[in-house]
PDB file of N, CA, C, O and CB in Angstrom:
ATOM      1  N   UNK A   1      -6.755  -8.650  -3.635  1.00  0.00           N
ATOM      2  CA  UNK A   1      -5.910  -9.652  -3.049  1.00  0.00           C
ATOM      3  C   UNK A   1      -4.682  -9.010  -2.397  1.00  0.00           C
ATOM      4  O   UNK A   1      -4.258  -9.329  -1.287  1.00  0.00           O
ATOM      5  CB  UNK A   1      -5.493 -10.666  -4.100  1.00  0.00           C
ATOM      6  N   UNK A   2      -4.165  -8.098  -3.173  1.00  0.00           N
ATOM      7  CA  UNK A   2      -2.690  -6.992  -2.536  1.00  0.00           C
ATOM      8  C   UNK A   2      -3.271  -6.469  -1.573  1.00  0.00           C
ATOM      9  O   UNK A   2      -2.439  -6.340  -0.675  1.00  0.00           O
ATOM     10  CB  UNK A   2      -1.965  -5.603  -3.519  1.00  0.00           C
ATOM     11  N   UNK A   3      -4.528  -5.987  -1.176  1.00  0.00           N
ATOM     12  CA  UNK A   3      -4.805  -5.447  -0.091  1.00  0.00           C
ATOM     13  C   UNK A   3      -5.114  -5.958   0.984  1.00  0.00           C
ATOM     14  O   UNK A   3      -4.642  -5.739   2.100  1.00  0.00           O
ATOM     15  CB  UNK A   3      -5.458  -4.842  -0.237  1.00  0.00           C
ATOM     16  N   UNK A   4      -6.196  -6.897   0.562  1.00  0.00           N
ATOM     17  CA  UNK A   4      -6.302  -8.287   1.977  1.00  0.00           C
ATOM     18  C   UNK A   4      -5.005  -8.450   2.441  1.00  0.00           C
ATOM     19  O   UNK A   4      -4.710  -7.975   3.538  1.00  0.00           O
ATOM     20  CB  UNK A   4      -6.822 -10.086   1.470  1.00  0.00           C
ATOM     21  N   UNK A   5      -4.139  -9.082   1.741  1.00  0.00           N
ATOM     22  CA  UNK A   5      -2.408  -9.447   2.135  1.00  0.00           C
ATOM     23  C   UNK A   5      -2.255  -8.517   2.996  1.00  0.00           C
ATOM     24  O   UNK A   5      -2.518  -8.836   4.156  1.00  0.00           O
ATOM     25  CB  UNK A   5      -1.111  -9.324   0.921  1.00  0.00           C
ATOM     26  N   UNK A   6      -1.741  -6.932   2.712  1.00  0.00           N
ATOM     27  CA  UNK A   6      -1.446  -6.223   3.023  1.00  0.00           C
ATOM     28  C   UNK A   6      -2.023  -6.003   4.988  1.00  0.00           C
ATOM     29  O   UNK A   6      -1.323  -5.657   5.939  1.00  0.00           O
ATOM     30  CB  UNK A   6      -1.738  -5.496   1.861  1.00  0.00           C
ATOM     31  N   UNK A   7      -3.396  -6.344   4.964  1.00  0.00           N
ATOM     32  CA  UNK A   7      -4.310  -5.798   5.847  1.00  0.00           C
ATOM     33  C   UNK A   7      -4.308  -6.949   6.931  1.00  0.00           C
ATOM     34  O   UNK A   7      -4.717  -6.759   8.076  1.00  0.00           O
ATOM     35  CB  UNK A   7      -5.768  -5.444   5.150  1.00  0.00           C
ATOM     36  N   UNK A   8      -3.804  -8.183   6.469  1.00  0.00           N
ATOM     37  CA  UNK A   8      -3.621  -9.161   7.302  1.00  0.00           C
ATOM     38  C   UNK A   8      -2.018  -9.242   7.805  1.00  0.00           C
ATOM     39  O   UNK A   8      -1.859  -9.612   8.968  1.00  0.00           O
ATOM     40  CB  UNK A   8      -4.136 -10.397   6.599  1.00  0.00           C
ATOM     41  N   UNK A   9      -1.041  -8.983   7.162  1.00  0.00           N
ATOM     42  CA  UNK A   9       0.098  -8.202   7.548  1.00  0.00           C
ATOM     43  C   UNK A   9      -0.271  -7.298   8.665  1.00  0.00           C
ATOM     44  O   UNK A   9      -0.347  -7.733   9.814  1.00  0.00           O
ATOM     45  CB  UNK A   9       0.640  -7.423   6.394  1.00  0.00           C
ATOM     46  N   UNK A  10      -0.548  -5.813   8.313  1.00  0.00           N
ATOM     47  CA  UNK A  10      -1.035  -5.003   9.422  1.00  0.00           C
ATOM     48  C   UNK A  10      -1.181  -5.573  10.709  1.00  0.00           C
ATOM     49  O   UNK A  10      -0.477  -5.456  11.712  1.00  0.00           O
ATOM     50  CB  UNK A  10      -2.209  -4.506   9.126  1.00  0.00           C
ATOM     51  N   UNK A  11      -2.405  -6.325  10.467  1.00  0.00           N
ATOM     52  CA  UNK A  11      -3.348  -6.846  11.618  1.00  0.00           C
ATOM     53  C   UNK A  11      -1.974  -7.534  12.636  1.00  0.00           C
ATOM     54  O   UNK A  11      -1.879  -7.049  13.763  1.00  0.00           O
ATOM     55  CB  UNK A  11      -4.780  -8.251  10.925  1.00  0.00           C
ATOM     56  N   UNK A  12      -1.385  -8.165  12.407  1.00  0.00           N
ATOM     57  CA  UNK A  12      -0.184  -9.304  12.793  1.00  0.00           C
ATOM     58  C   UNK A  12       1.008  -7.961  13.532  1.00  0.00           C
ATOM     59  O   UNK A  12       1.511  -7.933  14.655  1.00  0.00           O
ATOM     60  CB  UNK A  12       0.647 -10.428  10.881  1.00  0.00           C
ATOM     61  N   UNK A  13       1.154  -6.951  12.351  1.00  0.00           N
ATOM     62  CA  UNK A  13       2.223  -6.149  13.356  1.00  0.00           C
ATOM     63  C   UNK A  13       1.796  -4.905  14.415  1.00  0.00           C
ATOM     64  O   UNK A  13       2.370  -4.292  15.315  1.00  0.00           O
ATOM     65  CB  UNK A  13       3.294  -5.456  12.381  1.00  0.00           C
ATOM     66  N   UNK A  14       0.601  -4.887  13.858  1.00  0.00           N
ATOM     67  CA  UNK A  14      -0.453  -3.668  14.738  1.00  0.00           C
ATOM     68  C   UNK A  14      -1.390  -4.246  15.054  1.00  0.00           C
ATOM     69  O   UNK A  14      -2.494  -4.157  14.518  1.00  0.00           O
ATOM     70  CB  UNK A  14      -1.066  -2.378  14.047  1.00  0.00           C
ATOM     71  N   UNK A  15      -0.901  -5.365  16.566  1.00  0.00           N
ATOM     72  CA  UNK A  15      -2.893  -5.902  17.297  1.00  0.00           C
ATOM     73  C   UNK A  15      -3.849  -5.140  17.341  1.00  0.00           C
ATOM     74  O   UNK A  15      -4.975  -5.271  16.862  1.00  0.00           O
ATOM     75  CB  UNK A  15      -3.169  -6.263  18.872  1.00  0.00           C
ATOM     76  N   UNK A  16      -3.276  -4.094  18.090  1.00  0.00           N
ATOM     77  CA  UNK A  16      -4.651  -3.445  18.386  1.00  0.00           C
ATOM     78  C   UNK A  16      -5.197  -2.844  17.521  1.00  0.00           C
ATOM     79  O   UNK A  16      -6.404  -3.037  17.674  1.00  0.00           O
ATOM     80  CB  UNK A  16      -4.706  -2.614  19.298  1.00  0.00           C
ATOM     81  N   UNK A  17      -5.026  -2.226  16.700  1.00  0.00           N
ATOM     82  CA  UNK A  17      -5.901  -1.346  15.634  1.00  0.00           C
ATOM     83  C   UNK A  17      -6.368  -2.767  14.549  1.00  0.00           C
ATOM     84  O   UNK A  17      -5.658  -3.690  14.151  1.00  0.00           O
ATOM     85  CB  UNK A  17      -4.707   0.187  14.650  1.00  0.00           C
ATOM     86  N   UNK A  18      -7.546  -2.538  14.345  1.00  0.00           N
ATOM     87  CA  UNK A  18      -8.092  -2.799  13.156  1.00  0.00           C
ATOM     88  C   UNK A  18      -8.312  -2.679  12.453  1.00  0.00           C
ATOM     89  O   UNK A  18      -9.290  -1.958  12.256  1.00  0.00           O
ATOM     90  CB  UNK A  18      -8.473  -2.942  12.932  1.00  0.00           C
ATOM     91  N   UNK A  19      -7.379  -3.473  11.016  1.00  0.00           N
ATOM     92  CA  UNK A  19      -7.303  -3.043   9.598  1.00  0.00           C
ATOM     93  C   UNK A  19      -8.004  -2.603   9.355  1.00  0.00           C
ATOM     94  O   UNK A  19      -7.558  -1.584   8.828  1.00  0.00           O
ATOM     95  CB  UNK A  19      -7.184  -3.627   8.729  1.00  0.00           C
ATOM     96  N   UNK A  20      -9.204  -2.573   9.319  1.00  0.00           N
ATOM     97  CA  UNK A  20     -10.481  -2.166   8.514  1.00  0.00           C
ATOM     98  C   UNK A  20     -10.521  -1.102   8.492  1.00  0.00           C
ATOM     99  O   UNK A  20     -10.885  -0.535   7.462  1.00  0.00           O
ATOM    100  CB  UNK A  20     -11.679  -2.512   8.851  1.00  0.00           C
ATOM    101  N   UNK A  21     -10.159  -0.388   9.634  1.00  0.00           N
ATOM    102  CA  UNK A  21     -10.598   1.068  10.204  1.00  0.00           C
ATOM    103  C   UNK A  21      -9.376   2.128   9.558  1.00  0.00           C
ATOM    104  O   UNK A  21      -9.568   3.344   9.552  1.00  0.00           O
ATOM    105  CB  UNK A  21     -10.607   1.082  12.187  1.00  0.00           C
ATOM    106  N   UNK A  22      -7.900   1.419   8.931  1.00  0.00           N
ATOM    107  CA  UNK A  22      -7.158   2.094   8.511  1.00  0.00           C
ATOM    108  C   UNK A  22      -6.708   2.536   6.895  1.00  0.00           C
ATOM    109  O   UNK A  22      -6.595   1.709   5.990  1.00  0.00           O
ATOM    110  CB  UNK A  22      -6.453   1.649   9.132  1.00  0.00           C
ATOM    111  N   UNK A  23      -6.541   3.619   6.778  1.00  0.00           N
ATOM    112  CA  UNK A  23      -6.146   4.002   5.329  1.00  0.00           C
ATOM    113  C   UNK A  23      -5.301   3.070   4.268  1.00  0.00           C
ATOM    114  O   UNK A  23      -4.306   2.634   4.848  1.00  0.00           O
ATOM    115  CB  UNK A  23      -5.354   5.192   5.482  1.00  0.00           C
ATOM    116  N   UNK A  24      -5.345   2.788   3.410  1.00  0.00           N
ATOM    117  CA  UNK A  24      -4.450   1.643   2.452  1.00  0.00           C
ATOM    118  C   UNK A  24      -3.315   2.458   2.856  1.00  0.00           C
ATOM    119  O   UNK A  24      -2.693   2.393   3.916  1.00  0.00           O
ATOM    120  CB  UNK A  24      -4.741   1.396   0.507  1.00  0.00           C
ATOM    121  N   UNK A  25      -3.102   3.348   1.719  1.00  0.00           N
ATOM    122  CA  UNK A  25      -1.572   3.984   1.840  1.00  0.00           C
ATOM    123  C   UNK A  25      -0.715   3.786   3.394  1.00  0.00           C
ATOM    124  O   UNK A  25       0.454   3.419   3.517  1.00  0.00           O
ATOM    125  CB  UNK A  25      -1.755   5.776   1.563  1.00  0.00           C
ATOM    126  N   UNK A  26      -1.797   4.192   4.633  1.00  0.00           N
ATOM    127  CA  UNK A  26      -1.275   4.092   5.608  1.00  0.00           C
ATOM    128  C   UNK A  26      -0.622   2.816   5.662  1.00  0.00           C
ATOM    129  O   UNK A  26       0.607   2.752   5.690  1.00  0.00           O
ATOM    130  CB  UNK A  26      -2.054   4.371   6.483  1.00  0.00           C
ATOM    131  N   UNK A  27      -1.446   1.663   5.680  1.00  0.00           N
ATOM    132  CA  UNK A  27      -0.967   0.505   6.041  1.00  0.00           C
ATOM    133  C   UNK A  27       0.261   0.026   5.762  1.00  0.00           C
ATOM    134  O   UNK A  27       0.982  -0.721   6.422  1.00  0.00           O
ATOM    135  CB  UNK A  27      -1.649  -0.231   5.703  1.00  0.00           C
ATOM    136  N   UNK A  28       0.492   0.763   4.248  1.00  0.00           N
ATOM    137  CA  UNK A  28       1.541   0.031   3.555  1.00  0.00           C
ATOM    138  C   UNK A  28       3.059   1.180   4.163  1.00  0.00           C
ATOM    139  O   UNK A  28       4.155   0.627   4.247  1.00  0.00           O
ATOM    140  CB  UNK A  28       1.112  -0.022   1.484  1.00  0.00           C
ATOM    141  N   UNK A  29       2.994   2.058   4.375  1.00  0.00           N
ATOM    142  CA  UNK A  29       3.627   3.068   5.078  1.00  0.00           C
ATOM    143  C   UNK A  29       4.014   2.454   6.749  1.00  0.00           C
ATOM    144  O   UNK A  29       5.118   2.632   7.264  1.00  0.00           O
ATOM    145  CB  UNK A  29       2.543   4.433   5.029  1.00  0.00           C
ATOM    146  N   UNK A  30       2.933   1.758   7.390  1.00  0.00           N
ATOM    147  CA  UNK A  30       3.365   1.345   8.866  1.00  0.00           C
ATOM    148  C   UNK A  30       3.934   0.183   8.674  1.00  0.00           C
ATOM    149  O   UNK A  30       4.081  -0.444   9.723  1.00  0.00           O
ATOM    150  CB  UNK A  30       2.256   1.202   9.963  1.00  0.00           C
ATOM    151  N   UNK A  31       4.378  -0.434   7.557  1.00  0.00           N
ATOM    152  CA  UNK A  31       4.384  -1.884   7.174  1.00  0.00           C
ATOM    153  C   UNK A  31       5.706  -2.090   6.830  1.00  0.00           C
ATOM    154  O   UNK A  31       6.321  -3.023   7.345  1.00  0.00           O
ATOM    155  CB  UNK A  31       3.429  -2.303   6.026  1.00  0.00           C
ATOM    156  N   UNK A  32       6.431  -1.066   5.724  1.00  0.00           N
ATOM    157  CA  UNK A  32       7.484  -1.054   5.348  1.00  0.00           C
ATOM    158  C   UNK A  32       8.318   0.160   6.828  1.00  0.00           C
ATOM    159  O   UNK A  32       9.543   0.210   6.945  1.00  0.00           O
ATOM    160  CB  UNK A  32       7.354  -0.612   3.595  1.00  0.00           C
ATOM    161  N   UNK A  33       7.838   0.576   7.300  1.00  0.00           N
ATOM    162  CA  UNK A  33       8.585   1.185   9.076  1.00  0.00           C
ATOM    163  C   UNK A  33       9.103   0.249   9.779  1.00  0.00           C
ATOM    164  O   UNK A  33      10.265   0.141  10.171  1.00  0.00           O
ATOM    165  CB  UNK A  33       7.511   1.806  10.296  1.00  0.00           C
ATOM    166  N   UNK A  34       7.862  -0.701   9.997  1.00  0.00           N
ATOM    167  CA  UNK A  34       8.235  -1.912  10.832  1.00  0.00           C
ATOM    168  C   UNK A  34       9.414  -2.641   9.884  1.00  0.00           C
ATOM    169  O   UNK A  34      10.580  -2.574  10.273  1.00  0.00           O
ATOM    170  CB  UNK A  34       6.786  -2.985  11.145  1.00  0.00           C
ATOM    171  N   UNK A  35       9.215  -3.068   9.118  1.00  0.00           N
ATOM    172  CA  UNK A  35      10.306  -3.803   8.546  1.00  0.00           C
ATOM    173  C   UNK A  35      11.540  -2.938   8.450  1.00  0.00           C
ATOM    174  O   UNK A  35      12.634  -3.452   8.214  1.00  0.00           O
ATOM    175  CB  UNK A  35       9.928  -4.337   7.193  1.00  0.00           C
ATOM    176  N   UNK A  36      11.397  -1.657   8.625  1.00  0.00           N
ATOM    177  CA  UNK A  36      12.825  -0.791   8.012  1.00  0.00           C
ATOM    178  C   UNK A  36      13.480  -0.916   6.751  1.00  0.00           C
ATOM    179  O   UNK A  36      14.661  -1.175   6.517  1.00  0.00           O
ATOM    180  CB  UNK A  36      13.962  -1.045   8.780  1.00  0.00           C
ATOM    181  N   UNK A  37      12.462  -0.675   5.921  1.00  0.00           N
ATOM    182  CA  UNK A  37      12.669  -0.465   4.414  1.00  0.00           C
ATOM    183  C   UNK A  37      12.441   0.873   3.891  1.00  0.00           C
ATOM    184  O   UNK A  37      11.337   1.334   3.602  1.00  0.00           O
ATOM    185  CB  UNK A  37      11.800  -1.333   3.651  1.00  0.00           C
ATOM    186  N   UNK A  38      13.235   1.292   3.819  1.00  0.00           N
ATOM    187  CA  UNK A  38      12.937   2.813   3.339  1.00  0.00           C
ATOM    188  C   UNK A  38      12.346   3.288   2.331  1.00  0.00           C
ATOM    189  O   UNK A  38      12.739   2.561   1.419  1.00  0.00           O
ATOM    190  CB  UNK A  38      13.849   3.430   3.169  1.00  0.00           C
ATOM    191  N   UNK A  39      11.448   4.260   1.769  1.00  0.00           N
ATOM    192  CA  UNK A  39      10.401   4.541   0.797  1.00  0.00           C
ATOM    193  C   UNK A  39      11.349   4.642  -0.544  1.00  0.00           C
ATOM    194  O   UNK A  39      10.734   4.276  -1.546  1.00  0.00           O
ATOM    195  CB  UNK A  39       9.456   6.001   1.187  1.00  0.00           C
ATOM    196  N   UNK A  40      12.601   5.022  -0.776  1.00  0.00           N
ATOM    197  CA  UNK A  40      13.589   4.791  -1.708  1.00  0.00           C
ATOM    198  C   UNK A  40      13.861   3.362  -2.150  1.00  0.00           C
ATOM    199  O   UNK A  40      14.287   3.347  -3.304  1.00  0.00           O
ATOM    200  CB  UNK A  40      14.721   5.325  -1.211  1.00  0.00           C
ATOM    201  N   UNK A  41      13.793   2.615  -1.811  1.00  0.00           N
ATOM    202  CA  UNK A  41      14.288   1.556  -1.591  1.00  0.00           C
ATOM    203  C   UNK A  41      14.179   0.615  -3.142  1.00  0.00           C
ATOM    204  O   UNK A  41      13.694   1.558  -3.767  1.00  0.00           O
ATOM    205  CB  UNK A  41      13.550   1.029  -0.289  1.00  0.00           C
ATOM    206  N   UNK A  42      14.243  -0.228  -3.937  1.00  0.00           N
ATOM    207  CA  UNK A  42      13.865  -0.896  -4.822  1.00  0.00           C
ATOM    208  C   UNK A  42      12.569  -1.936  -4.473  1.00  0.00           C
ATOM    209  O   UNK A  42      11.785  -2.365  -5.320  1.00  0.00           O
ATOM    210  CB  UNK A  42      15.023  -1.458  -5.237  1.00  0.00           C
ATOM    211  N   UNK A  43      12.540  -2.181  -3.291  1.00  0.00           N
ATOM    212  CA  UNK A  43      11.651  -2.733  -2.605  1.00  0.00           C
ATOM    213  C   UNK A  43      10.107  -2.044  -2.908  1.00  0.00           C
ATOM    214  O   UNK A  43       9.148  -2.488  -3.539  1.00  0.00           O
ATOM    215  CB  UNK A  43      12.159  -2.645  -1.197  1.00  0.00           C
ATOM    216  N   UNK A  44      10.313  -0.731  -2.157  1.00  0.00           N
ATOM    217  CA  UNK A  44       9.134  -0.075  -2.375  1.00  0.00           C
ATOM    218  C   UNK A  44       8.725   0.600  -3.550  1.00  0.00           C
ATOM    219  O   UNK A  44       7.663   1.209  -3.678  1.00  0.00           O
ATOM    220  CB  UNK A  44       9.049   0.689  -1.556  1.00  0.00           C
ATOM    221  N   UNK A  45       9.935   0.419  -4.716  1.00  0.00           N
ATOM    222  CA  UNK A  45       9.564   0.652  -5.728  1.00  0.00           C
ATOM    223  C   UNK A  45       8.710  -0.569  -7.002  1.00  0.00           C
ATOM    224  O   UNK A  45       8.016  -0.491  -8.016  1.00  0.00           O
ATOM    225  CB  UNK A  45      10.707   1.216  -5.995  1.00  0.00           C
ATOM    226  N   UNK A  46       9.288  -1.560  -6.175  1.00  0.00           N
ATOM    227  CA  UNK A  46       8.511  -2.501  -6.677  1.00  0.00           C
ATOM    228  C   UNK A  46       7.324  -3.053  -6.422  1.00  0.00           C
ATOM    229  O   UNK A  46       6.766  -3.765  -7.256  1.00  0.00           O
ATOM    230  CB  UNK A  46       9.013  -3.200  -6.699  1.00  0.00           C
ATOM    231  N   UNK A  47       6.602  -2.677  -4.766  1.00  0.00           N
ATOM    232  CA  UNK A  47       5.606  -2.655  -4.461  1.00  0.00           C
ATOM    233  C   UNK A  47       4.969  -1.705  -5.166  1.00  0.00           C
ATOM    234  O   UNK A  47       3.886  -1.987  -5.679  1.00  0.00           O
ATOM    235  CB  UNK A  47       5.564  -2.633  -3.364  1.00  0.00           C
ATOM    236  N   UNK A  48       5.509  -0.458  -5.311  1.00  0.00           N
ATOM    237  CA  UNK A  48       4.334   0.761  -6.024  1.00  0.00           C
ATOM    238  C   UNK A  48       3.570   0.416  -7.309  1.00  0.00           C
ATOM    239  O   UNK A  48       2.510   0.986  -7.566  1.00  0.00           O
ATOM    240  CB  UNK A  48       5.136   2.202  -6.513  1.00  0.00           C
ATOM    241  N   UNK A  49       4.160  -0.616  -8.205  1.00  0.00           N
ATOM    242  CA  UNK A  49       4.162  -1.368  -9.193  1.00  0.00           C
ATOM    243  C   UNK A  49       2.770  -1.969  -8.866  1.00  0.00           C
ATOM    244  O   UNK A  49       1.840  -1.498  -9.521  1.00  0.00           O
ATOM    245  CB  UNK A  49       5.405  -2.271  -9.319  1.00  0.00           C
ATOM    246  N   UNK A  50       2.424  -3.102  -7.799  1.00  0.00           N
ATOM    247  CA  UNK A  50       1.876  -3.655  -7.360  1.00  0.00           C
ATOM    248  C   UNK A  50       0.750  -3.154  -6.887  1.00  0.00           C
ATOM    249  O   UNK A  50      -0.235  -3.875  -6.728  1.00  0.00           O
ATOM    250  CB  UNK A  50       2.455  -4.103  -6.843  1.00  0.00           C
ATOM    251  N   UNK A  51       0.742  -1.711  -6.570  1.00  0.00           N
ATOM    252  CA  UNK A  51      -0.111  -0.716  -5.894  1.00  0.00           C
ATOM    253  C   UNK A  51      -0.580  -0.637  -7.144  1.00  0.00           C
ATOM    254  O   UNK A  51      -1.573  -1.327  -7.375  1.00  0.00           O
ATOM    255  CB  UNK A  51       0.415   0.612  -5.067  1.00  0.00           C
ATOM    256  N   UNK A  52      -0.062   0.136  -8.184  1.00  0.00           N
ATOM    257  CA  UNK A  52      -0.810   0.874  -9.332  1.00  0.00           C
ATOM    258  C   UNK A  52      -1.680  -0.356 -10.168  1.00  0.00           C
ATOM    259  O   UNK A  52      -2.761  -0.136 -10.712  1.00  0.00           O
ATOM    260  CB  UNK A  52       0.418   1.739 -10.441  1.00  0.00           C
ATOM    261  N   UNK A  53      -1.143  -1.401 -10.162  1.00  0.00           N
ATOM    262  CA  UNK A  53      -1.924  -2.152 -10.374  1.00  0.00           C
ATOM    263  C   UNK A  53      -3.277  -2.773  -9.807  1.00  0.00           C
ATOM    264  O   UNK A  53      -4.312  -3.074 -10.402  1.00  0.00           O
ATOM    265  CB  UNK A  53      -1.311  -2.669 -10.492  1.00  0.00           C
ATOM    266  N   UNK A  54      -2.887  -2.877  -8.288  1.00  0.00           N
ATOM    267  CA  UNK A  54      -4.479  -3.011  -7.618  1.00  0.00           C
ATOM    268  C   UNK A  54      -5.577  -1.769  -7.909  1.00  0.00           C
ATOM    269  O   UNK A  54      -6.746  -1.827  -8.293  1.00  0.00           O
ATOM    270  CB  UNK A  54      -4.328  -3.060  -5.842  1.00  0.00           C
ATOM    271  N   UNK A  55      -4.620  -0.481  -7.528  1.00  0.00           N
ATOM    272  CA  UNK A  55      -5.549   0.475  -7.805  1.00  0.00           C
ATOM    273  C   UNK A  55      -6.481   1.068  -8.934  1.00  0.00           C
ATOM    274  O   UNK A  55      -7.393   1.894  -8.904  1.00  0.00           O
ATOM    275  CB  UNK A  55      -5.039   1.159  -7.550  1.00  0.00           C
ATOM    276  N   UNK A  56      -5.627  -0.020 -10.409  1.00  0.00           N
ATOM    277  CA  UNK A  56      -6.553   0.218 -11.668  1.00  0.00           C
ATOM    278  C   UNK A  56      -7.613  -1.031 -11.668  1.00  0.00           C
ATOM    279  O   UNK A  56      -8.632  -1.021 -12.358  1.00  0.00           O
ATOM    280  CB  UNK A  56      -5.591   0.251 -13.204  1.00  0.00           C
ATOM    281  N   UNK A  57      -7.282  -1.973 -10.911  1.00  0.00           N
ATOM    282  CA  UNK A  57      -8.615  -2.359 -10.904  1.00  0.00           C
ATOM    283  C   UNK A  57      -9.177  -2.494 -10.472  1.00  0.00           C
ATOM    284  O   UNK A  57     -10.248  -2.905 -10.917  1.00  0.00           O
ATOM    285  CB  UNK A  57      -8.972  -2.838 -11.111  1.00  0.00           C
ATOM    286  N   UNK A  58      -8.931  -2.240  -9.064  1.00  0.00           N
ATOM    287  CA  UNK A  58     -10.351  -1.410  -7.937  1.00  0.00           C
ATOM    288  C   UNK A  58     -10.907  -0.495  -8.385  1.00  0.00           C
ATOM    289  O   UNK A  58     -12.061  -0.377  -7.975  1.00  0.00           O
ATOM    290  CB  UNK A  58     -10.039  -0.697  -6.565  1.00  0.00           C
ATOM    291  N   UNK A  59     -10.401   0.621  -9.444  1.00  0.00           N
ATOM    292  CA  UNK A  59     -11.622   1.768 -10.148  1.00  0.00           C
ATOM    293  C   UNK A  59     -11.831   1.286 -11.354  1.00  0.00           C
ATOM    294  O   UNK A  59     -12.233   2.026 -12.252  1.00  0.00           O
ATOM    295  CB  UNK A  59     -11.198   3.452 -10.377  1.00  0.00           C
ATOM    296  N   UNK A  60     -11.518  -0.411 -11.609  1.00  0.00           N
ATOM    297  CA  UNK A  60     -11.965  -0.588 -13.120  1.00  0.00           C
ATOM    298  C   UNK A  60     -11.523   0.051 -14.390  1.00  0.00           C
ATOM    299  O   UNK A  60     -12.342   0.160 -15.303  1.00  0.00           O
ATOM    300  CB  UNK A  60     -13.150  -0.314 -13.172  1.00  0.00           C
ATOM    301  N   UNK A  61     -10.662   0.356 -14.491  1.00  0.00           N
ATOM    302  CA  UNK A  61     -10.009   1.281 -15.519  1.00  0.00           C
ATOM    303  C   UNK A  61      -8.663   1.607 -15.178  1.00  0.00           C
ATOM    304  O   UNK A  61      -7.941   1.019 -14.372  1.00  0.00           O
ATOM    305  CB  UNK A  61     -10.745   2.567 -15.686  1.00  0.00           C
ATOM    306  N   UNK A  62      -8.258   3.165 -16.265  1.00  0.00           N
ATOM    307  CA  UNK A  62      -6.410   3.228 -15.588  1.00  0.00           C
ATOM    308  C   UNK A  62      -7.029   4.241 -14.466  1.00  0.00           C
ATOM    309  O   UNK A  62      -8.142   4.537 -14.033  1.00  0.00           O
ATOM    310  CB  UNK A  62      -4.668   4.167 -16.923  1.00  0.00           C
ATOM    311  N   UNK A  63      -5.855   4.551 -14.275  1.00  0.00           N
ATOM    312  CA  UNK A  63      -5.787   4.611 -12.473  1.00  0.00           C
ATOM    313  C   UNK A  63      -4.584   5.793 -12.619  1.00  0.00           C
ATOM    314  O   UNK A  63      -3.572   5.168 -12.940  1.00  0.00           O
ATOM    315  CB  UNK A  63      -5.154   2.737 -11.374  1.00  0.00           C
ATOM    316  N   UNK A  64      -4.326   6.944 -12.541  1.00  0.00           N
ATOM    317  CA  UNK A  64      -3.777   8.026 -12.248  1.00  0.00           C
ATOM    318  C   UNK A  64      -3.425   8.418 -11.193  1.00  0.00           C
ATOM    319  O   UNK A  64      -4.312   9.070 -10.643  1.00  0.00           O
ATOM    320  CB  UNK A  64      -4.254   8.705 -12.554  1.00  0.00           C
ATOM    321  N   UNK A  65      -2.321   8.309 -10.502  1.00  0.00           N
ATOM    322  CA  UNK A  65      -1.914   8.907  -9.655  1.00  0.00           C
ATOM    323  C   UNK A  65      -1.898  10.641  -9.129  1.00  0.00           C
ATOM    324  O   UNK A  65      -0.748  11.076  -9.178  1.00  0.00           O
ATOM    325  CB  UNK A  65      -1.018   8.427  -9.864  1.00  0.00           C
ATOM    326  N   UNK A  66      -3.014  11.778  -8.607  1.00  0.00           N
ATOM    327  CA  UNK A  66      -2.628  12.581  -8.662  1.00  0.00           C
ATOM    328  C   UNK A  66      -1.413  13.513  -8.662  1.00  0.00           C
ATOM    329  O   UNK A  66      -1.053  14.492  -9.316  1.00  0.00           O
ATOM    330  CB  UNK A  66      -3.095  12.571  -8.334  1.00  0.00           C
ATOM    331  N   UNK A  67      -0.787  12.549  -7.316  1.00  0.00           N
ATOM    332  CA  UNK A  67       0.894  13.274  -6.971  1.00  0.00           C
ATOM    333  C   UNK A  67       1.554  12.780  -8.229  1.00  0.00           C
ATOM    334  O   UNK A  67       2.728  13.103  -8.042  1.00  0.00           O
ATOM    335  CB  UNK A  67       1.924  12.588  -5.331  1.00  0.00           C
ATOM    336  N   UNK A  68       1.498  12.243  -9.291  1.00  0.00           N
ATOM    337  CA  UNK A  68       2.303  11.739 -10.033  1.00  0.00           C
ATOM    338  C   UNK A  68       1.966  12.216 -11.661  1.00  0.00           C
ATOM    339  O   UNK A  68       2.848  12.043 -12.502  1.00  0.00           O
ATOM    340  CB  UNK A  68       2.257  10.285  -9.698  1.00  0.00           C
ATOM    341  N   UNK A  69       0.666  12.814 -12.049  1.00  0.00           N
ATOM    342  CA  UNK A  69       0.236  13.348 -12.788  1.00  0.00           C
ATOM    343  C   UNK A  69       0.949  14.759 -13.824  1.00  0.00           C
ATOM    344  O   UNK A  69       1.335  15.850 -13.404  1.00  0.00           O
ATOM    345  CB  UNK A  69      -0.680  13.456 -12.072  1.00  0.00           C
ATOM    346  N   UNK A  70       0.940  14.415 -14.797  1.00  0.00           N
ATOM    347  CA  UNK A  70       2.359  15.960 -15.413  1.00  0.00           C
ATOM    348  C   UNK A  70       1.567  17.147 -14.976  1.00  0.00           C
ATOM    349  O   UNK A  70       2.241  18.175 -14.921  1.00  0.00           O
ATOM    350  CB  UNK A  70       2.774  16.274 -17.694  1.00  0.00           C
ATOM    351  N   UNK A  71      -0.078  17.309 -14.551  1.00  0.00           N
ATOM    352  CA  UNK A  71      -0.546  18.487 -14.998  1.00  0.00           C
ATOM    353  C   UNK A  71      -1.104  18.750 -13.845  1.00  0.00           C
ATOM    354  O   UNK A  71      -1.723  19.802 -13.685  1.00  0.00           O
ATOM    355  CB  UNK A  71      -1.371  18.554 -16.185  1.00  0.00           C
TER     356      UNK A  71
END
């Protein structure tokens, strides 16, 4: 559902390209540009929240971030 959202967003600020064809991370990266929210932001820290959550249950389980991993 965070991603549909996300991808129908996209679609609305980037006509021409089609969501489908683009990377998640990307999307959410061209998304918060357009708006001018910076990746610091509390904003995008509260989306990441939202991320880690879609992403554990799109692989059905927990969900590990490599870049974020101690090891």
């Amino acid at each position: 559902m965070i991603e549909r959202f996300l991808r129908l967003v996209y679609s609305a600020i980037n006509n021409p390209e089609p969501p489908g064809t683009v990377d998640y991370r990307q999307i959410r990266l061209n998304i918060f540009s357009a708006l001018q929210i910076p990746q610091e932001s509390d904003q995008w820290k509260a989306f990441a929240i939202l991320v880690n959550i879609r992403n554990t249950i799109h692989n059905n389980g927990i969900f590990i971030n490599k870049k974020e991993s101690p090891g």
